[in-house]
N, C-alpha and C positions, 0 to 999 in steps of 0.2 A: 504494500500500500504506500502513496506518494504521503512523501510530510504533510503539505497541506491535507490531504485525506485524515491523514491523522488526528492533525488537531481537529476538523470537521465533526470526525465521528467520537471523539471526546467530549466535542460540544453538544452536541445531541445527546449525553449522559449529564452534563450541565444544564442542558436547559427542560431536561425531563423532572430534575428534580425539583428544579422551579416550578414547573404547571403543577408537580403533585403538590408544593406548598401553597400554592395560586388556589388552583380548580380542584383539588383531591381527585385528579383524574391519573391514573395511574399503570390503566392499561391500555399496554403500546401496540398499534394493531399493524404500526408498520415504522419501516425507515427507507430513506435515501440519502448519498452521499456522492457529492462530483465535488470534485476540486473544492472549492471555499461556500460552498451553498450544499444547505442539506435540509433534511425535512423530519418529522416527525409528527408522526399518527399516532391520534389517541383513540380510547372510547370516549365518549364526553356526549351528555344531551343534551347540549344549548350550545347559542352563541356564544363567545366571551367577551367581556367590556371593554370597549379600549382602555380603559383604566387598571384592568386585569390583566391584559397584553403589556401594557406599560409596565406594571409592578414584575410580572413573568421576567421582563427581558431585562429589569433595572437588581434583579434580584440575581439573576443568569451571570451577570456580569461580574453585583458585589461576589459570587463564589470564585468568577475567574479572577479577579486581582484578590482575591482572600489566598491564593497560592499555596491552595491545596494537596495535599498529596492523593495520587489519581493511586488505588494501590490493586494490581491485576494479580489473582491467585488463583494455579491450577489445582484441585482439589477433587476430592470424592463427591457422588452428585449426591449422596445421601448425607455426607456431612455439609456441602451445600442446604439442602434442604433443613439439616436440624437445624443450622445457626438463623439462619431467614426467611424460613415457611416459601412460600411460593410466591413472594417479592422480588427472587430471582429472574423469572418468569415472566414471558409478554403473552398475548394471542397468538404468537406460533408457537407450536408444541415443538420439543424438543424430544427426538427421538427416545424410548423407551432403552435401545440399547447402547448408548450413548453414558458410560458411567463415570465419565470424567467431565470437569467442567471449567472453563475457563470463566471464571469469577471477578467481572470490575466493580473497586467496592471506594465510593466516594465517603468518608465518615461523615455520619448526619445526613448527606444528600442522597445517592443512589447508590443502588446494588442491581448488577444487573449478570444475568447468565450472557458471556457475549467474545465472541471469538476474533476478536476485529483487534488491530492492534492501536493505542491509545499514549499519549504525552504522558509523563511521570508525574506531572500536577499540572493544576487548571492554568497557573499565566502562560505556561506556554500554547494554549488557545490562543488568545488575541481577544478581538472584543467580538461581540456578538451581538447581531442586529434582525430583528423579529423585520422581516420583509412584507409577507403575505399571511393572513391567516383563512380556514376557510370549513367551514361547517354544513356537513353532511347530514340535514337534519334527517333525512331517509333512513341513512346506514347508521345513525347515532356516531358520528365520526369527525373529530376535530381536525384538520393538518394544518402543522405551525413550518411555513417557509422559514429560513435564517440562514444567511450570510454570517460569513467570519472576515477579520480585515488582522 
């Protein structure tokens, strides 16, 4: 994966943790990742306020100059499991025979089951900027666009 990729999809574990503190929306029904622009899907059933958007991406940001440590650990999926219940976990299922797990674990912010390779703490993202937001009221589906600079 390209550096910029890198921080990209670091930032997408930064700005997840945001909306769960924002909207307690928490399950991820999808992502994308090109060069400095990336996306994340949530479940969510409503709009969000731009003032929620605001707070998401001003909160996004204080964790990336909080310079964080990003901490990535290969583990057992069943001791995955004891320590964090199914918080690991998006709407993709993760194969049954699959018993190892690569584990990104933001303290206080996110934990996520995720095989992608990721910066060693948040400032090496950069800033992050909510572009586009965009609500599926059909599918019950939020997607939050965001650039990195």
């Amino acid at each position: 994966m390209k550096t910029t990729e890198t921080r990209t999809h670091t930032a997408l574990h930064v700005l997840k943790g945001a909306v769960v503190k924002v909207l307690d929306a928490r399950w991820t029904a999808g992502v994308h990742v090109k060069g400095n622009h990336g996306r994340l899907t949530l479940q969510f059933d409503r709009k969000p306020t731009p003032e929620e958007i605001t707070r998401i991406e001003d909160l996004a940001n204080s964790k990336i100059t909080e310079d964080s440590l990003v901490e990535v650990t290969d583990m057992e999926r069943t001791e995955a499991e004891a320590l964090w219940g199914d918080a690991i976990y998006d709407l993709f299922p993760i194969p049954p025979t699959i018993t190892r797990l690569s584990i990104l674990h933001i303290p206080d912010w996110n934990v996520n089951a995720c095989n992608k390779q990721h910066t060693p703490t948040t400032s090496q993202i950069g800033r992050l900027t909510i572009t586009k937001t965009r609500h599926r009221a059909t599918k019950r589906l939020l997607e939050i666009s965001y650039d990195i600079k």
